[in-house]
RODO-2510 file (C-alpha; in nm, 4 decimals, decimal comma):
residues 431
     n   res          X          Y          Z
     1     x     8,0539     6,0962    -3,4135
     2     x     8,4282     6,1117    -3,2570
     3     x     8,3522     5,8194    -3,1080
     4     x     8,2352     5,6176    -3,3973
     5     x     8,5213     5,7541    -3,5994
     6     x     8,7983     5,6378    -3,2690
     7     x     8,6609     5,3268    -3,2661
     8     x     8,6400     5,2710    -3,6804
     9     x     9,0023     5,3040    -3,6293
    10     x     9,1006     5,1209    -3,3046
    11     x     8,9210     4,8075    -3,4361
    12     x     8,9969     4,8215    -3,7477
    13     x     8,7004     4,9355    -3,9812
    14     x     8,8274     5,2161    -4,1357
    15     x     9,1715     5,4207    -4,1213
    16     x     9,3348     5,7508    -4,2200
    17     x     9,4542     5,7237    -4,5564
    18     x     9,8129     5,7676    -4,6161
    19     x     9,8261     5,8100    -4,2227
    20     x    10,2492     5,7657    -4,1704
    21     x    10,2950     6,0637    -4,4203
    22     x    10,0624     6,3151    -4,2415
    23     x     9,7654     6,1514    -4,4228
    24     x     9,5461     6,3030    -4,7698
    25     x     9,2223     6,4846    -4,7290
    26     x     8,9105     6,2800    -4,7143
    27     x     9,0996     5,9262    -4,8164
    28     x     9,0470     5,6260    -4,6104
    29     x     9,1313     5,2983    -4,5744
    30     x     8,9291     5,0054    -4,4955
    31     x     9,0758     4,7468    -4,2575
    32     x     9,0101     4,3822    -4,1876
    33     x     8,6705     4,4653    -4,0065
    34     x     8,5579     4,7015    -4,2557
    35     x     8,6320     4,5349    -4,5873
    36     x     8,4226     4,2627    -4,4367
    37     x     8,1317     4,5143    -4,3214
    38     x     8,1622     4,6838    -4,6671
    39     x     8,1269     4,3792    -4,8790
    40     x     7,8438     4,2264    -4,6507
    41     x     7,6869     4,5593    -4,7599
    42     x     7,7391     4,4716    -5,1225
    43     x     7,6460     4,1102    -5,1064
    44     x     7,3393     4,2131    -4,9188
    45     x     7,2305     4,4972    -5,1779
    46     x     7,3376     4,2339    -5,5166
    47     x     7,1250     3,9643    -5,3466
    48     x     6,8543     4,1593    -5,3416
    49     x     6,8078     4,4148    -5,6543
    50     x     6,9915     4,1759    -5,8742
    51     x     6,9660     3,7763    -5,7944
    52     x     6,6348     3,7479    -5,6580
    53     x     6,4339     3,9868    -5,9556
    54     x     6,4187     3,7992    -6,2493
    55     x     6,4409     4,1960    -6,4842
    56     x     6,7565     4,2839    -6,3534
    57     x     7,1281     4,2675    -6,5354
    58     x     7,4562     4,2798    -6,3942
    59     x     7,7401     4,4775    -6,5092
    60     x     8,0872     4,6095    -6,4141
    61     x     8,1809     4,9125    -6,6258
    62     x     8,5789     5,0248    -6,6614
    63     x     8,6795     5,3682    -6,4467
    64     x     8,8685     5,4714    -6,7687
    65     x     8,6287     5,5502    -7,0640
    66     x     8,6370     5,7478    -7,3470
    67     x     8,6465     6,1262    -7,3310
    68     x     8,3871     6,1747    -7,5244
    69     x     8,1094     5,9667    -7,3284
    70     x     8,1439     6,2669    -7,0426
    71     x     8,1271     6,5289    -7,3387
    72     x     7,8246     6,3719    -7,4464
    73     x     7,6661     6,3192    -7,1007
    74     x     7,7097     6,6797    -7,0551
    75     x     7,9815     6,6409    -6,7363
    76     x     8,2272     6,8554    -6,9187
    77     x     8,0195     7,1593    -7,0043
    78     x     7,7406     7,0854    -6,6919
    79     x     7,9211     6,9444    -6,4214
    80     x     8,0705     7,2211    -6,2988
    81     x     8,0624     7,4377    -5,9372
    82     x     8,1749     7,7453    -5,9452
    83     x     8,4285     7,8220    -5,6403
    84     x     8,5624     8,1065    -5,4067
    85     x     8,9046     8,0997    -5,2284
    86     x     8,9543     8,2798    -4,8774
    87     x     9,2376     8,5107    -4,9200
    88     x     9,3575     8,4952    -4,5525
    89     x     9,2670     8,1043    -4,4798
    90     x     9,2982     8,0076    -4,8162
    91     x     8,9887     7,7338    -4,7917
    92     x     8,7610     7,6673    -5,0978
    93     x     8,3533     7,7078    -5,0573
    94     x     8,0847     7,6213    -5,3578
    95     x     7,9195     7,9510    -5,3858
    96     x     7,5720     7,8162    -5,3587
    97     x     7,6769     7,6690    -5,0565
    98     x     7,7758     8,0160    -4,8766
    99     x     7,4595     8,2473    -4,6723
   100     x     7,7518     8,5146    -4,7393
   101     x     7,9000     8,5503    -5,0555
   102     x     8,1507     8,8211    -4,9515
   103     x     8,2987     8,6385    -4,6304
   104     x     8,4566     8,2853    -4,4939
   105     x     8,2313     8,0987    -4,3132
   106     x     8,5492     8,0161    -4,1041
   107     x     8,7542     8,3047    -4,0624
   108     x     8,5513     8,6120    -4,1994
   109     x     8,8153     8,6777    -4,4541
   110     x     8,7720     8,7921    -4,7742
   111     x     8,6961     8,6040    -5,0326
   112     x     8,8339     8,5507    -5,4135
   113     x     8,6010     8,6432    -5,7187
   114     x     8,4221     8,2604    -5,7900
   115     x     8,5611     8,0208    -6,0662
   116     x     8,4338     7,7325    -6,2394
   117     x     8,5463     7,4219    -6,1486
   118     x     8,5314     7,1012    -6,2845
   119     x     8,5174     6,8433    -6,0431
   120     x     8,6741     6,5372    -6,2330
   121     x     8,9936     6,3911    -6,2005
   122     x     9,1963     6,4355    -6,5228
   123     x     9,4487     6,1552    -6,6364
   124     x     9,6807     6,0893    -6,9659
   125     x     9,6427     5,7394    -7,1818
   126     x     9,9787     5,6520    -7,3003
   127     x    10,3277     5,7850    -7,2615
   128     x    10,2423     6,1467    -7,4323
   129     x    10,0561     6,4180    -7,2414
   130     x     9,8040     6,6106    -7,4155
   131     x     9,4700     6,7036    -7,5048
   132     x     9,4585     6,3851    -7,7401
   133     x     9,5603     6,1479    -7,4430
   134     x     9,3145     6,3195    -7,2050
   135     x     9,0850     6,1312    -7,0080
   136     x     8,8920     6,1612    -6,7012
   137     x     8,8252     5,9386    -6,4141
   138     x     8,4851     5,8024    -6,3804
   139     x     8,2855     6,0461    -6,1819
   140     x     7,9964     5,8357    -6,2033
   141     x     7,8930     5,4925    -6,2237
   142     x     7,5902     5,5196    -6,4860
   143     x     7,7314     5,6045    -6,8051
   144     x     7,9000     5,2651    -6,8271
   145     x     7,5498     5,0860    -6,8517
   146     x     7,4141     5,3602    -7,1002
   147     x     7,7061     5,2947    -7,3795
   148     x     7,6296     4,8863    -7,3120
   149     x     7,2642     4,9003    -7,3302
   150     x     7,3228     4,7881    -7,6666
   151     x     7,5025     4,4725    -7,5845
   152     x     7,2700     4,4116    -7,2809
   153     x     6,9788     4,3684    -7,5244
   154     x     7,1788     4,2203    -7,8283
   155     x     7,2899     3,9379    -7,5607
   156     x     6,9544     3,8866    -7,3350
   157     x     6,6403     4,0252    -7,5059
   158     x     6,5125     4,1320    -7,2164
   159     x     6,1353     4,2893    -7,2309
   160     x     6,0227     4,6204    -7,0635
   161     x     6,0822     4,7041    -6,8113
   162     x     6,4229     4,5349    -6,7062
   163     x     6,7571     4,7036    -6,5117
   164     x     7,0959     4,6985    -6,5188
   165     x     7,3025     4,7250    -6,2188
   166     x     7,6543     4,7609    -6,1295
   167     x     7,8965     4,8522    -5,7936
   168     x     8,2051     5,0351    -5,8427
   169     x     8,4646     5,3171    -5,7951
   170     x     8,3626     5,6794    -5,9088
   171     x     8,5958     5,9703    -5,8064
   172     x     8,5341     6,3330    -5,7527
   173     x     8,7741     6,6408    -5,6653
   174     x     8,5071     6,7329    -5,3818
   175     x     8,5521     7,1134    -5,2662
   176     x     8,3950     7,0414    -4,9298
   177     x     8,5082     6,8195    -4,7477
   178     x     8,4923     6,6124    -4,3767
   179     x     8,2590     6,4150    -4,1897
   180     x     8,4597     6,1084    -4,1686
   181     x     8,3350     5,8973    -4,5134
   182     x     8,0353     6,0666    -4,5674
   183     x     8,2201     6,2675    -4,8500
   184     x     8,5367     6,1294    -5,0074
   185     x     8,7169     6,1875    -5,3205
   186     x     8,7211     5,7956    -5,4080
   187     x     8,3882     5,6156    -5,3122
   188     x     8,1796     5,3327    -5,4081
   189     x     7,8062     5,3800    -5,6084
   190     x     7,5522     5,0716    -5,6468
   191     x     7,3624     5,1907    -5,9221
   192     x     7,0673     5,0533    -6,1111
   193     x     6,9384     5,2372    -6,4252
   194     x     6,5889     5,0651    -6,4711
   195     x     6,4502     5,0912    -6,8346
   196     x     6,0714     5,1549    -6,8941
   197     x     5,7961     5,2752    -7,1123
   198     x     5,7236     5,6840    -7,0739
   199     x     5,4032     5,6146    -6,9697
   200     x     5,4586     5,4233    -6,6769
   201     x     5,7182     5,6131    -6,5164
   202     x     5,5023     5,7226    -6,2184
   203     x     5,4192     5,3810    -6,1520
   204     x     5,7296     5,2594    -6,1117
   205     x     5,8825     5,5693    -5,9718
   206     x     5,6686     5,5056    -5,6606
   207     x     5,7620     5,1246    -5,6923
   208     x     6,1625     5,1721    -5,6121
   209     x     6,0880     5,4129    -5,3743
   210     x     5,9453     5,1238    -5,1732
   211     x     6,1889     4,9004    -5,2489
   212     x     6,4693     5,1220    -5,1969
   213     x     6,3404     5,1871    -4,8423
   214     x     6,2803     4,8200    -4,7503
   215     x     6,6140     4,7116    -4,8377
   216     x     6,7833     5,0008    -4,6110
   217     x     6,5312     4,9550    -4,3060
   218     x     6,6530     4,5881    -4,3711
   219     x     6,9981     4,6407    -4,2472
   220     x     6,8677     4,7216    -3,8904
   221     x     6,7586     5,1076    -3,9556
   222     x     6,5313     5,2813    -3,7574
   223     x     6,2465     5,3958    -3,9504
   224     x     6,2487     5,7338    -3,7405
   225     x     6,6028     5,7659    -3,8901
   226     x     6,4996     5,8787    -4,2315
   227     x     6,2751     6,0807    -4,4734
   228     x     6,2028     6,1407    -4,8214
   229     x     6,2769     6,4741    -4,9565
   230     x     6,1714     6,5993    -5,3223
   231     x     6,4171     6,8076    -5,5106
   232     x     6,3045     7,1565    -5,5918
   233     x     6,2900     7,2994    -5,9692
   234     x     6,6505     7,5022    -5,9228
   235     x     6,8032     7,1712    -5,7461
   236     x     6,6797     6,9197    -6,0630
   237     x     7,0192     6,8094    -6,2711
   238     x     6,9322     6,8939    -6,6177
   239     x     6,8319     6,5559    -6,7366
   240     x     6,6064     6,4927    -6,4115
   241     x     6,2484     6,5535    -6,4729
   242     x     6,1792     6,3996    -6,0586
   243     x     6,4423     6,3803    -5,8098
   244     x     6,3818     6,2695    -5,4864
   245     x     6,6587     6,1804    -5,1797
   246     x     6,5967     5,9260    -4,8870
   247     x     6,8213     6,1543    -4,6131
   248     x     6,9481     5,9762    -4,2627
   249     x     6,9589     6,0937    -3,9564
   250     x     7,3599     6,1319    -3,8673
   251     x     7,4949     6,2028    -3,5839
   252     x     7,6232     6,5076    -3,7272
   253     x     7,4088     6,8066    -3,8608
   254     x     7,1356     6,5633    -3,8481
   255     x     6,9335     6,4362    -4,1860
   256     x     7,1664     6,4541    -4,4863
   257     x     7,1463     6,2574    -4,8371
   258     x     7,1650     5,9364    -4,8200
   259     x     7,0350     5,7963    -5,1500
   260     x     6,9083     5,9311    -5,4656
   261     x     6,5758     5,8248    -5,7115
   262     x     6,5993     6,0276    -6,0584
   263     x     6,3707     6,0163    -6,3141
   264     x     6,5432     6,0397    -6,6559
   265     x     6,3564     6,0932    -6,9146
   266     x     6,5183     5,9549    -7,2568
   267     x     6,8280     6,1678    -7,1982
   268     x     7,0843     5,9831    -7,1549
   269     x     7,0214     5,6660    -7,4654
   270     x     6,8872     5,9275    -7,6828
   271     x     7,1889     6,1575    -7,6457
   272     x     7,4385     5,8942    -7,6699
   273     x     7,2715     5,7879    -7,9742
   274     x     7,3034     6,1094    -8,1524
   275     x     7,6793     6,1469    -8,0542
   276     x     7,7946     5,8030    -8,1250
   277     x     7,6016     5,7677    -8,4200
   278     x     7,5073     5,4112    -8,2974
   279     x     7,1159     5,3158    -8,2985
   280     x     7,0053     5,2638    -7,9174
   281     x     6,6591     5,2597    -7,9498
   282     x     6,4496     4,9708    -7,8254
   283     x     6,2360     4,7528    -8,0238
   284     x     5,9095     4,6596    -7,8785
   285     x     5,9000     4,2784    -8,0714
   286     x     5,4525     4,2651    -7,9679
   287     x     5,3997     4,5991    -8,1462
   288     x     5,7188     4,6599    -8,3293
   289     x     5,7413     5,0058    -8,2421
   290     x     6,0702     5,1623    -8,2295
   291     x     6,1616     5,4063    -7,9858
   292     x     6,4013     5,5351    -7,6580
   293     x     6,3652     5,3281    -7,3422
   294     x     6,2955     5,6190    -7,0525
   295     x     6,4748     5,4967    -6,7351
   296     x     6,4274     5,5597    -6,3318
   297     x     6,7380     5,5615    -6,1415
   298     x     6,7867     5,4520    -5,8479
   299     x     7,1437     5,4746    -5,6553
   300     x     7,3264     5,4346    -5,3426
   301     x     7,6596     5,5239    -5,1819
   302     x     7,8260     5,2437    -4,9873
   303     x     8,0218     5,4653    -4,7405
   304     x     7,7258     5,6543    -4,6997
   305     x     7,5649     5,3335    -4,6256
   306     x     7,8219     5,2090    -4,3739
   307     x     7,8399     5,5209    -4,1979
   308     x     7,4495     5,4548    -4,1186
   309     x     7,4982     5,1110    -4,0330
   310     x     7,7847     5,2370    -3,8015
   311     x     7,5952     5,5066    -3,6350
   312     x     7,2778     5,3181    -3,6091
   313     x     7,4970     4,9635    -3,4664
   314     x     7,6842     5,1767    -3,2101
   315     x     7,5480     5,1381    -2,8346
   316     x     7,6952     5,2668    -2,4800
   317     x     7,5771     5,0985    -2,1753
   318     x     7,6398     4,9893    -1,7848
   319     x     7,5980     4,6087    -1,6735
   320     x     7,6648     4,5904    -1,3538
   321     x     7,8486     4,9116    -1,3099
   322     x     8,0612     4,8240    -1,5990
   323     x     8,0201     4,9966    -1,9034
   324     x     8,0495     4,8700    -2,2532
   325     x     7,9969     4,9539    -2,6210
   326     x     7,8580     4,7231    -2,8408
   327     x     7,7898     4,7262    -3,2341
   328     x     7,4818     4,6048    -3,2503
   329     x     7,4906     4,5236    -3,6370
   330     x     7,2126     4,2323    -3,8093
   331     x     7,3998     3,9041    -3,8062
   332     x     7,3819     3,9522    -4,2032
   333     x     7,6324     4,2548    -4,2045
   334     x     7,8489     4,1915    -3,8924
   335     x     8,2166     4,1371    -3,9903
   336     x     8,2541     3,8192    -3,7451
   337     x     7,9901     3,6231    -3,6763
   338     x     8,1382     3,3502    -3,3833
   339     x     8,4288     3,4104    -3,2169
   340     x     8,5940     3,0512    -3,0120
   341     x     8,7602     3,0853    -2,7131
   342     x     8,9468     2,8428    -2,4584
   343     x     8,8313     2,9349    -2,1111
   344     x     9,2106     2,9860    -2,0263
   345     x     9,4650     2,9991    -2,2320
   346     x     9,7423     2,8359    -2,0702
   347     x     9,5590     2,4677    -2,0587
   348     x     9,6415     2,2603    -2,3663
   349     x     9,3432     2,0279    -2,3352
   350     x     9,0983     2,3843    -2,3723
   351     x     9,3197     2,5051    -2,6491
   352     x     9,2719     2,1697    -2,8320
   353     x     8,9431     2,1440    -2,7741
   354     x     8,8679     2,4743    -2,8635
   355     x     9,0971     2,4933    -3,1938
   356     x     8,9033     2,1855    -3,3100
   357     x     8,5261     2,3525    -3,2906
   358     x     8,6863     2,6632    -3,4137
   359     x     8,8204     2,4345    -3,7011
   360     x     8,4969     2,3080    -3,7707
   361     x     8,2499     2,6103    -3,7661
   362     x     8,5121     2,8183    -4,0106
   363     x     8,3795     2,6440    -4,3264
   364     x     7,9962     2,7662    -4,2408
   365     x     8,0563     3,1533    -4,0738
   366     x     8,3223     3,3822    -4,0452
   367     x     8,4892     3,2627    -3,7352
   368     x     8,7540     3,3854    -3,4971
   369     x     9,0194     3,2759    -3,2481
   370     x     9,0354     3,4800    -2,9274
   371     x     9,2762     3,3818    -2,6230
   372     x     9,4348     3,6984    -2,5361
   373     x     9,3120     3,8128    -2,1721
   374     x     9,0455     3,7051    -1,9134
   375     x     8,7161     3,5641    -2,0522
   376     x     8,5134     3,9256    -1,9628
   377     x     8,7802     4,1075    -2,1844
   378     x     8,7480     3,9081    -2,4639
   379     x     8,3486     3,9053    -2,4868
   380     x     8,3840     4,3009    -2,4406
   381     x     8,6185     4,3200    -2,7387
   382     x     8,4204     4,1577    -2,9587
   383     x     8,1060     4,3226    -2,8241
   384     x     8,2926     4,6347    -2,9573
   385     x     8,3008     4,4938    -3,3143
   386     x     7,9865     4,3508    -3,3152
   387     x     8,0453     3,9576    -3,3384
   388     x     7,6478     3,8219    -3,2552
   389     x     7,7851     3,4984    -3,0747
   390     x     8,0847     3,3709    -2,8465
   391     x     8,1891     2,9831    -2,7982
   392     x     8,3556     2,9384    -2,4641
   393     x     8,5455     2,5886    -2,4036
   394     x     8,5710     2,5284    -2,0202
   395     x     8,6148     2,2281    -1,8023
   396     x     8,2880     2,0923    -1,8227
   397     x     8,3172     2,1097    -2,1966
   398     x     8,5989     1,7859    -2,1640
   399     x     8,3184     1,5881    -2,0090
   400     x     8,0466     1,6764    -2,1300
   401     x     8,1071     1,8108    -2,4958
   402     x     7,9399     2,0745    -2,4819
   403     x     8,0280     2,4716    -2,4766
   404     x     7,9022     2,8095    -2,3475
   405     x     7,7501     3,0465    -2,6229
   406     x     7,7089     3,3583    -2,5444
   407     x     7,4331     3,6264    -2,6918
   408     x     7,5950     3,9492    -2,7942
   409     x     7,3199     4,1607    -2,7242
   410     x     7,1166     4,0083    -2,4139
   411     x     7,4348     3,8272    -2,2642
   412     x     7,2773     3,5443    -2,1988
   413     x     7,4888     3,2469    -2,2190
   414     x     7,3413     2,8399    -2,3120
   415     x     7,4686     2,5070    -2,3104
   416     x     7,4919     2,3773    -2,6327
   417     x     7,6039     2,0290    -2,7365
   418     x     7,9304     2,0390    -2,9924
   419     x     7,7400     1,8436    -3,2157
   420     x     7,4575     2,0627    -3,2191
   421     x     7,6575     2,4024    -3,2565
   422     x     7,6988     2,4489    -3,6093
   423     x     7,3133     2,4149    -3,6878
   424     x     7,2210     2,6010    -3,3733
   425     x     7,4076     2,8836    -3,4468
   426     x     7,2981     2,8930    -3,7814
   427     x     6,9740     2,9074    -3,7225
   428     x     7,0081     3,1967    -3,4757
   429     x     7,2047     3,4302    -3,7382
   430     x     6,9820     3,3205    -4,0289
   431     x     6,6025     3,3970    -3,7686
***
């Protein structure tokens, strides 16, 4: 895991947040390589649940809403863990969390009587701050498509079942934290809350299970890597009636929660329509019955995510008594997919030969310019961020227009012709 997290940083996938002023708890920063990896992430998981089904809706819901949707969704009487300080430390433990309840699990001081604890962040609308002007950041993506299920079928008409889906911010004042971006107090959900008759929730329970594990093993996971594990009775949130996690093997502490399926019920429409006073039921148009939609819920974490795709890219090995990492990510998700380089970088024919294919493969992949270094540096540099393919101008390529492409992961390097390049590399990092 230190390794991961040393080279996250060195390369530029992910930083220390507020680093130069002794940094803030579980806050990162994404750099150039990891804002790419994160959005190929999202592109990859939009494409998928949302532009190739023909049932699913897109939405992006506002981190600000109003108070009362969280009274009404039962976050500001339910969502609440109940604490312990250590007297001598002065660290902060969920008490369900602890095998002692009278100890730290760090220092073996005592600890504090528990408290509740909400774990929302609190914020003011407008100049004056009180209780009138209180409001909450989002701690959860789903309540924004509950309150606009309304509009959703007003607009579309869809017909059972159909989903809506959205990406974006949530925020929680986390009591434990660590593990690099496994837990932060600002992360990223990709929800879908999938709307369906009672009757066939079963069915279609079993249904995103299925598709929620072909879409992950789809971004080069190891099946061996995860499991399915059902929530207990005492575990359920109290509008689940099913909950069940797909955990991931990471390299710390082993299988941990990746993703969660939830089944439920009518809660959430049916409640919402009680407190707003605004009819949300569903009209079935064939029988015109009149009644709450149930829903299945599938969502995802996308640090979670990219901390899998990390740990499962990340590779050690000796060529020829060299050694070398190398991020072997899908060409789908890798930040760069081609880097360009002159064979030297002090010969102004290479350079302009070189700047002109780099030129000309920029408008079809995410291309880079490398000349800093020998020509075994620069492969094992980008090796270590995972680019799939390097184009090497040399000598021969001035009479013979044609380059050196090298294979990330076998090293095996080809003549192709310039005018050939674009499509042959595209095929490789679209097979």
């Amino acid at each position: 895991m230190s390794k991961i997290v040393s080279l996250c940083k060195r390369r530029g996938f992910i930083y220390p947040g507020s680093e130069i002023y002794g940094g803030l708890a579980n806050t990162f920063d994404f750099g150039p390589l990891g804002v790419e990896l994160a959005n190929n992430i999202k592109k990859s998981w939009w494409k998928y649940f949302v532009q190739d089904r023909d049932d699913m809706y897109g939405l992006d819901g506002g981190i600000l809403m109003n108070p009362k949707i969280w009274e009404a969704s039962g976050h500001t009487d339910g969502f609440i863990d109940v604490l312990v300080e250590c007297k001598k430390c002065h660290k902060r433990f969920q008490v369900d969390k602890l095998e002692k309840k009278d100890k730290c699990p760090e220092c073996s001081g005592v600890l504090t009587n528990p408290k509740k604890f909400v774990p929302m962040f609190k914020t003011f609308v407008g100049p004056v701050e009180d209780s009138s002007s209180l409001a909450y950041l989002r701690p959860e993506t789903a309540q924004a498509i509950f309150v606009n299920f309304k509009n959703i079928i007003d607009g579309f008409h869809p017909d059972l079942p159909f989903g809506i889906a959205q990406i974006g911010k949530a925020f929680r004042n986390e009591i434990t934290l660590g593990n690099f971006i496994f837990r932060k107090l600002e992360f990223e959900q990709m929800e879908i809350e999938y709307f369906i008759k009672e009757k066939e929730w079963k069915k279609y329970f079993e249904e995103w299970k299925g598709e929620m594990e072909k879409w992950f093993l789809g971004l080069g996971i190891n099946k061996k890597n995860i499991r399915w594990r059902a929530h207990s009775k005492d575990e359920l949130a109290h509008y689940s009636k099913r909950t069940e996690d797909i955990e991931y093997n990471f390299p710390f502490n082993g299988f941990k929660e990746l993703y969660g399926l939830a089944y439920r019920g009518d809660f959430d429409l049916r409640t919402h329509s009680e407190k707003s006073g605004k009819d949300l039921k569903y009209i079935d148009l064939e029988t015109n019955e009149k009644f709450y939609p149930h829903v299945i819920e599938p969502s995802f974490g996308l640090e979670r995510t990219m901390l899998a795709v990390l740990s499962e890219a990340y590779h050690e090995e000796e060529v020829k008594g060299v050694k070398r990492v190398v991020m072997r990510f899908i060409p789908q998700l890798a930040p760069i997919k081609v880097a360009v380089f002159p064979l030297l970088a002090n010969k102004p024919e290479l350079i302009k030969k070189a700047r002109k294919i780099y030129e000309s493969l920029k408008p079809h992949f995410f291309t880079t310019w490398d000349d800093r270094g020998n020509i075994g540096k620069r492969y094992y540099a980008q090796d270590e961020i995972g680019t799939p393919f390097c184009v090497t101008v040399d000598f021969d390529s001035l009479e013979k227009n044609d380059v050196t492409v090298r294979d990330r992961d076998t090293m095996k390097q080809e003549r192709i012709k310039i005018s050939e390049l674009a499509n042959y590399l595209k095929e490789k990092l679209n097979g």
